[in-house]
C-alpha positions as CSV (number, residue, x, y, z in Angstrom):
1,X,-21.3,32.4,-6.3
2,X,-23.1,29.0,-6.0
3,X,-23.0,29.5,-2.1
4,X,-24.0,32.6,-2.4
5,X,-27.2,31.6,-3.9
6,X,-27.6,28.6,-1.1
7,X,-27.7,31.6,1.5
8,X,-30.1,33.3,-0.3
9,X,-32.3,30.5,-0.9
10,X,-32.2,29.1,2.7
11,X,-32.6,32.8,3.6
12,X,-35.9,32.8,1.6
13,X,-37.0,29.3,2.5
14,X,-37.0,30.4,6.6
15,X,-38.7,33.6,5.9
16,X,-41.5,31.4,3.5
17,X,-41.8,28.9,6.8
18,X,-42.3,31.4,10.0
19,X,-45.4,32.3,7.7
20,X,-46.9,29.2,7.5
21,X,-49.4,28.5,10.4
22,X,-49.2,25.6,12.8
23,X,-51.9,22.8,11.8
24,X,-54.0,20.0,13.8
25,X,-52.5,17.2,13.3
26,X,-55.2,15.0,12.1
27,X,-56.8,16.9,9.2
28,X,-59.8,14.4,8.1
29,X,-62.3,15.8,5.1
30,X,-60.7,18.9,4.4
31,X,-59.6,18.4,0.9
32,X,-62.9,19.3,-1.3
33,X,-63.8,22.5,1.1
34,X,-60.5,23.8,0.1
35,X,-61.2,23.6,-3.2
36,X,-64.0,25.4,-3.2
37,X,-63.0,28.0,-1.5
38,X,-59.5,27.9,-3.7
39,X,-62.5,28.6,-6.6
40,X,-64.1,31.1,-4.8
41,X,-60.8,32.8,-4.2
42,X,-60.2,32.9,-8.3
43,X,-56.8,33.9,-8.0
44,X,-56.2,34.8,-11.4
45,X,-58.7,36.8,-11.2
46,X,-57.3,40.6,-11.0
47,X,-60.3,42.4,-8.9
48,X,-59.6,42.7,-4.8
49,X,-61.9,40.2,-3.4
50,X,-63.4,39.1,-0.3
51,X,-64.4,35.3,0.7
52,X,-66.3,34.8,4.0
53,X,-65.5,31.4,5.4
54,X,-69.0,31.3,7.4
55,X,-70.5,28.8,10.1
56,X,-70.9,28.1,13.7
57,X,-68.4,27.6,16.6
58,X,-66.3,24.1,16.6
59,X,-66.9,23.4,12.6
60,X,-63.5,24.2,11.7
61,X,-63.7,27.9,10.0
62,X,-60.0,28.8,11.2
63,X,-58.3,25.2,10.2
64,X,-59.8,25.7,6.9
65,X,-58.2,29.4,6.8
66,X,-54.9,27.8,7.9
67,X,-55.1,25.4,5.1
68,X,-55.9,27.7,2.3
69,X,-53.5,31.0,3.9
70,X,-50.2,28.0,3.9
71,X,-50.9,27.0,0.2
72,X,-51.5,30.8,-1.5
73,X,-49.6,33.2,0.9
74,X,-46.1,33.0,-0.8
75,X,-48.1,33.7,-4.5
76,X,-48.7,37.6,-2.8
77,X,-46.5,40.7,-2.3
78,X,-47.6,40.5,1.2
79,X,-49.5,38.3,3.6
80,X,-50.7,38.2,7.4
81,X,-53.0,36.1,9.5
82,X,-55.1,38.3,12.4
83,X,-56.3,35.3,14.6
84,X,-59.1,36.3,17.5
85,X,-59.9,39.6,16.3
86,X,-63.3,40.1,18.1
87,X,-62.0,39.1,21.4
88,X,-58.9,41.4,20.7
89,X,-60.7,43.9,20.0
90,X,-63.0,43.6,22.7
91,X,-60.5,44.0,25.0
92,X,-59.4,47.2,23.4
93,X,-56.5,46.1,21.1
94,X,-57.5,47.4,17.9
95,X,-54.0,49.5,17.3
96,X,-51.8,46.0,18.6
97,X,-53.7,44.0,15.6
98,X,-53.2,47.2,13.0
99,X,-49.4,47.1,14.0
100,X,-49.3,43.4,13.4
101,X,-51.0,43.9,10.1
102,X,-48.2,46.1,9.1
103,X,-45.5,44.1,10.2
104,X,-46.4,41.2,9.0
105,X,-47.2,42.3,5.3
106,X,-44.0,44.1,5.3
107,X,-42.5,42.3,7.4
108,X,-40.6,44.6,9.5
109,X,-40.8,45.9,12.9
110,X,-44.1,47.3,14.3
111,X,-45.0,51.0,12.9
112,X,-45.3,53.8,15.6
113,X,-50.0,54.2,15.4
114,X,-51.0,56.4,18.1
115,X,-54.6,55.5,17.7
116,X,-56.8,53.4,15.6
117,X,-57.6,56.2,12.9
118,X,-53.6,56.8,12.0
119,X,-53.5,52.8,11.5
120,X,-56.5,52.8,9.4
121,X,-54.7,55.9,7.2
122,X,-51.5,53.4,7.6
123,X,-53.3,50.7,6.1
124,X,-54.7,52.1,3.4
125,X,-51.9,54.4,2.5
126,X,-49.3,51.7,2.2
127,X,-51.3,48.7,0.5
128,X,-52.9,50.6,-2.0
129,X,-50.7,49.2,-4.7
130,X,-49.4,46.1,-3.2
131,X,-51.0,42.1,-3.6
132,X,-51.7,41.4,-0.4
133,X,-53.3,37.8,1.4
134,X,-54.9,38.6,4.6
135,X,-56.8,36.5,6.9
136,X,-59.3,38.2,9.2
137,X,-60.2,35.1,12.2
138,X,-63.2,35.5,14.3
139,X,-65.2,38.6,13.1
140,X,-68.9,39.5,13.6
141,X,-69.7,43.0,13.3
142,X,-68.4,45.8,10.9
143,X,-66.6,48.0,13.3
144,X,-64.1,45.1,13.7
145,X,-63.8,44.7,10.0
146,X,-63.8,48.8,9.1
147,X,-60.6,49.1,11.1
148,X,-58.4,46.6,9.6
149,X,-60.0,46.2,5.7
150,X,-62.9,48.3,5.5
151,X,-63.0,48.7,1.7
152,X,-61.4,46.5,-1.3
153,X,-60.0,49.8,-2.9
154,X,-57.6,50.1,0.1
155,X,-56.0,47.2,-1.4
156,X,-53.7,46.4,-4.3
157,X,-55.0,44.4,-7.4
158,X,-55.3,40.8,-7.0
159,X,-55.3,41.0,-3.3
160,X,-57.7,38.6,-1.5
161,X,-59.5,39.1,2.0
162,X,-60.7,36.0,3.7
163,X,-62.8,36.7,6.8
164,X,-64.1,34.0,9.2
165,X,-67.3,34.7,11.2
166,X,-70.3,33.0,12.7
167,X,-72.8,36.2,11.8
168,X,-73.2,37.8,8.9
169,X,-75.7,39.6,9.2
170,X,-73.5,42.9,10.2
171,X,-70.8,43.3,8.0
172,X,-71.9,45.2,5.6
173,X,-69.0,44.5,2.4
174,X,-70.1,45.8,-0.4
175,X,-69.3,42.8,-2.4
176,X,-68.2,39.2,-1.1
177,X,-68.0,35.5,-1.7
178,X,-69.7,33.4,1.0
179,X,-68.1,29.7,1.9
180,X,-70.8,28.3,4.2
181,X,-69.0,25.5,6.3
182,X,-71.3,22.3,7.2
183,X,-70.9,20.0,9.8
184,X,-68.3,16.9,8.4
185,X,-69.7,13.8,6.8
186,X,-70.3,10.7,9.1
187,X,-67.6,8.7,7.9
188,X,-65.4,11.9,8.1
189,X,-66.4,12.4,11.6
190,X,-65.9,8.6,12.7
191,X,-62.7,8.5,11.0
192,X,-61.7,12.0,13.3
193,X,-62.7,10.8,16.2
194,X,-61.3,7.8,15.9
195,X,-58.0,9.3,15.3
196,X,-58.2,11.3,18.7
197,X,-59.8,8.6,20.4
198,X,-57.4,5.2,19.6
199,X,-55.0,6.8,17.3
200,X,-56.5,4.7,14.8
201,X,-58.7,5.5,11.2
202,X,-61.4,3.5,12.8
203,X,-62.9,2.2,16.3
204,X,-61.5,-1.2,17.0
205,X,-64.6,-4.1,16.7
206,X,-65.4,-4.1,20.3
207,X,-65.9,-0.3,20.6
208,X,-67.3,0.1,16.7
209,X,-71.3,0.8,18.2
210,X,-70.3,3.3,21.0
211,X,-68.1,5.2,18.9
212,X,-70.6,5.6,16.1
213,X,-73.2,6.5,19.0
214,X,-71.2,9.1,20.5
215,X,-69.4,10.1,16.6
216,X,-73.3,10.7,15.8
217,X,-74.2,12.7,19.4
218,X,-71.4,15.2,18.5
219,X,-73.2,16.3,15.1
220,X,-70.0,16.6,13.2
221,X,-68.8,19.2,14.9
222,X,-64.9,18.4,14.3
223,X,-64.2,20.7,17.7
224,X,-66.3,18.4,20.2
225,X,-65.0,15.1,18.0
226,X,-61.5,16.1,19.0
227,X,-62.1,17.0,22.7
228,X,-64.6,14.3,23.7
229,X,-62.2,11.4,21.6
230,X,-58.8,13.0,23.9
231,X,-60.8,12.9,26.7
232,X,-61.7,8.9,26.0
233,X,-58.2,7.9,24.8
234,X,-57.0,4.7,27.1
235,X,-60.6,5.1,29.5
236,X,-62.1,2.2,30.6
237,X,-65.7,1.0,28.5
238,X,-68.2,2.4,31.9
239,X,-66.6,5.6,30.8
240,X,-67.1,5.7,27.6
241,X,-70.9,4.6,28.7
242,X,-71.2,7.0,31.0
243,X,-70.2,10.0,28.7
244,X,-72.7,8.3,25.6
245,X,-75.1,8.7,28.5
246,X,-74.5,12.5,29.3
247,X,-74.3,13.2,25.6
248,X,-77.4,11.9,25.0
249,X,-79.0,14.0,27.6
250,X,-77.4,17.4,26.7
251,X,-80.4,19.3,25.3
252,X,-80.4,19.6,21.7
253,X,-76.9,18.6,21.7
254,X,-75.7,22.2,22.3
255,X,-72.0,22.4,21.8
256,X,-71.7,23.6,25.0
257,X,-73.1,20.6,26.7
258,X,-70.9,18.5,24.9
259,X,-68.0,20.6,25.5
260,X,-68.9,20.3,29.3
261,X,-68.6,16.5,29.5
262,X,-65.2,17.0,29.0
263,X,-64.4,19.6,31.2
264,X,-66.2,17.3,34.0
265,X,-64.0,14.4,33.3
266,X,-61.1,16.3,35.0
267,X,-60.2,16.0,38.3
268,X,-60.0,19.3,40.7
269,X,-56.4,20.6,40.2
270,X,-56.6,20.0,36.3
271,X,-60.3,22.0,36.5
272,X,-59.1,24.9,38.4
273,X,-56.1,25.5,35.8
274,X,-58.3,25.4,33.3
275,X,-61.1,27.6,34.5
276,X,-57.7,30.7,35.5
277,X,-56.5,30.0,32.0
278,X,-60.1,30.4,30.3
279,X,-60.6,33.5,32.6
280,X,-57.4,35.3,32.7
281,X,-54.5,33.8,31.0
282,X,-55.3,33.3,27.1
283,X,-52.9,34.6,24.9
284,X,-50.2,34.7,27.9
285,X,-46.6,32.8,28.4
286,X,-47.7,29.7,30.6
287,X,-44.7,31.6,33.3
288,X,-47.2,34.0,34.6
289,X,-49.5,32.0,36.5
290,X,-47.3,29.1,36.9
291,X,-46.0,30.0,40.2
292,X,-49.0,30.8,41.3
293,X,-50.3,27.1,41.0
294,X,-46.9,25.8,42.2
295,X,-48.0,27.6,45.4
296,X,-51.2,26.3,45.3
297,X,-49.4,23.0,45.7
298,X,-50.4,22.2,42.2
299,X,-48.3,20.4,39.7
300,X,-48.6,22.9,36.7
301,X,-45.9,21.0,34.4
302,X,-47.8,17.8,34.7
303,X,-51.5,19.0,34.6
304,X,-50.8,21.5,32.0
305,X,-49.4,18.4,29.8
306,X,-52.9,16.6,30.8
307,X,-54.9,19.3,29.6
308,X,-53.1,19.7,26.1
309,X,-53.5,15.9,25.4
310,X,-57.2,16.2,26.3
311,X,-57.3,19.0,23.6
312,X,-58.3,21.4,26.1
313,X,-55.4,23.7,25.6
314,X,-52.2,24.2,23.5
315,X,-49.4,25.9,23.5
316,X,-47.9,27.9,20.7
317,X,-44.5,28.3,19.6
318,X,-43.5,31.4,22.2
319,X,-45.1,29.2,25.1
320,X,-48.2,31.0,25.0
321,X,-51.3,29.6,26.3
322,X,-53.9,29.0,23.7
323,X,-57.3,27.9,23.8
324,X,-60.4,27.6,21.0
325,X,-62.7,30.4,21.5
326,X,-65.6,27.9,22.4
327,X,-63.5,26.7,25.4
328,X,-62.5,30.0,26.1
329,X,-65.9,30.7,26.6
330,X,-67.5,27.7,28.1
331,X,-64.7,28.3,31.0
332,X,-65.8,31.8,31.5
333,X,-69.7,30.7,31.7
334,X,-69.1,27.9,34.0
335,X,-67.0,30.6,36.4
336,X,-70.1,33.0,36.4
């Protein structure tokens, strides 16, 4: 009997930790925003309610949803995290993202949905009376939301919606709780990029002025901290000068520009992977286009390692190739 109740508790415990979503590493001044948002959330609170994690691009929206979705998700009947939905949706995958909305909360094999309406009758016909957590990354208009969690009465009581956006000015909830993300405290930010940079809490005394230069020239955007202290990690000090110099021209320090620097700092091979992936290969196993660079006369394996430790790209746990939003995008504009 005793062994019996090991099986079933190991059998849980797996089931509890394929839920739990993969984390950055260095997670610096995240503590107090989850505790507002773990206010916001009420949990004891019966109603079916909806928290909007709001801000711009690169300020950390999704981590904080990955932080917040790992410490509640296993208090609910039922819990799944949608990431991308605007861009999945965009590229006409409404009825993949209502499958995996299914699944997950039930956790089962996909449903049979035909089109978007029988998944929205899906939705609401089998949540109705169950406590669900769901996480709705990277929305900005209501027809994205009406197809997934249009109303909190599709829900069960206690169930709790968290959406992440940079607009919301169309999405029309009846009734919602709004987290507004800032940019992080200096010392937060020096401390990050000083993580990604030397792998330390803080600049060593010869680099202390340049890294608070350039720490200050990102804005406390935790995005461009990460990318532009990989891309400095073991480069020599007229690097480092040269990309304070560049930072301080990019107009209005648009996250773009800063983003760019980066991307500059690679060399042609690394550039061209990145600028396919960006274009064509998000969301894909890294096999697909790997041959093709091998027969470019490329060295995928080694440049595809470059570009994750430049926080460029990452790869996720089925060897898909991943890449923030922002990046996504920046690629994509630069290719135009």
């Amino acid at each position: 009997q005793g062994e019996l109740i090991r099986s079933i508790v190991a059998e849980v415990l797996i089931k509890l930790n394929k839920r739990e979503k993969i984390l950055p590493d260095h997670l610096v001044g995240i503590q107090d925003r989850v505790e507002v948002v773990m206010h916001l959330l009420d949990e004891g609170s019966p109603d079916v309610r909806y928290l909007v994690i709001h801000g711009m691009g690169g300020i950390g929206k999704t981590t904080l949803a990955k932080v917040v979705f790992n410490q509640i998700y296993s208090r609910f009947n039922g819990c799944s995290f949608l990431s991308g939905v605007r861009e999945a949706i965009k590229d006409g995958k409404i009825i993949q993202l209502q499958k995996q909305l299914l699944s997950e909360i039930f956790d089962s094999k996909p449903v049979e949905i035909f089109d978007s309406d029988a998944g929205i009758n899906h939705i609401k016909w089998r949540f109705c009376h169950k406590k669900v957590l769901i996480v709705l990354d990277d929305i900005d208009e209501w027809a994205q939301l009406s197809m997934l969690a249009a109303k909190g009465d599709w829900f069960g009581s206690g169930s709790r919606i968290i959406i992440t956006t940079r607009d919301t000015n169309n999405l029309a909830i009846e009734e919602y709780k709004v987290y507004q993300m800032t940019e992080l405290h200096y010392h937060h930010a020096l401390q990050l990029f000083s993580k990604h940079a030397f792998k330390m809490d803080s600049p060593p005394h010869d680099y202390d002025d340049i890294s608070c230069d350039i720490t200050h020239m990102t804005g406390g955007l935790p995005l461009a901290l990460e990318v532009i202290g990989c891309s400095l990690y073991r480069k020599r000090k007229p690097i480092w000068k040269e990309t304070l110099k560049k930072l301080q021209s990019a107009p209005h320090q648009h996250i773009f520009d800063i983003l760019k620097i980066s991307v500059e700092m690679l060399s042609e091979e690394q550039r061209e992977i990145f600028l396919d992936i960006a274009s064509f290969y998000v969301g894909e196993e890294r096999i697909y286009p790997y041959y093709m660079w091998k027969a470019l006369d490329f060295y995928p394996k080694i440049e595809i390692n470059n570009l994750i430790g430049m926080s460029l790209i990452k790869i996720d746990d089925h060897d898909r190739l991943l890449m923030h939003n922002l990046l996504r995008d920046l690629g994509r504009e630069i290719v135009r």
